[in-house]
C-alpha positions as CSV (number, residue, x, y, z in Angstrom):
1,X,-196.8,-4.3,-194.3
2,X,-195.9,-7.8,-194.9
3,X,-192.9,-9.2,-193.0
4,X,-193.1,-12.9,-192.8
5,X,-191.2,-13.1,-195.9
6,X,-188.6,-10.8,-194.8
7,X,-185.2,-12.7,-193.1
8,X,-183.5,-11.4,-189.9
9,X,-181.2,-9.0,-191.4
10,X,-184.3,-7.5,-193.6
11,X,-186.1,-7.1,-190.5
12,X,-182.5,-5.6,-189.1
13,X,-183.2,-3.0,-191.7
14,X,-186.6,-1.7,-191.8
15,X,-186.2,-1.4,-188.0
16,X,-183.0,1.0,-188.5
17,X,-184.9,2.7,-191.3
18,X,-187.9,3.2,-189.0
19,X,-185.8,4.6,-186.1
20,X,-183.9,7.0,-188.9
21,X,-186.9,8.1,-190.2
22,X,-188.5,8.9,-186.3
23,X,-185.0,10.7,-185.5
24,X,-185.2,13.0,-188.6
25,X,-189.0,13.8,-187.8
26,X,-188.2,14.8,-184.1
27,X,-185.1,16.8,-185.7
28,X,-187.4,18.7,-188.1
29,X,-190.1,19.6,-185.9
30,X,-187.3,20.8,-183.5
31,X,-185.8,22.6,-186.4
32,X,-188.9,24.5,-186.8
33,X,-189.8,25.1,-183.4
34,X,-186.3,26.6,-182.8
35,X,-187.2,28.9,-185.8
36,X,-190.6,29.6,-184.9
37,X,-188.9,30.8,-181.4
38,X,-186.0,32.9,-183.0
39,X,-188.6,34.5,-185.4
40,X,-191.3,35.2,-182.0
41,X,-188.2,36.9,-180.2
42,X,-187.7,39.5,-183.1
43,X,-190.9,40.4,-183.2
């Protein structure tokens, strides 16, 4: 991806996006270990 003609604030917001977008994988693959887990212990 091009950024040279992105300004600071752009830059600002691609890095928040990136950082959102790494959260909600770690919260998904948490989600479905936790469920993975739950569904292991009923078994």
């Amino acid at each position: 991806m091009d950024t040279k003609s992105l300004d600071k604030q752009d830059k600002a917001h691609l890095q928040i996006y990136q950082n959102f977008m790494f959260a909600a994988k770690i919260s998904v693959i948490a989600i479905i270990a936790t469920l993975v887990i739950m569904a292991a212990t009923l078994i």
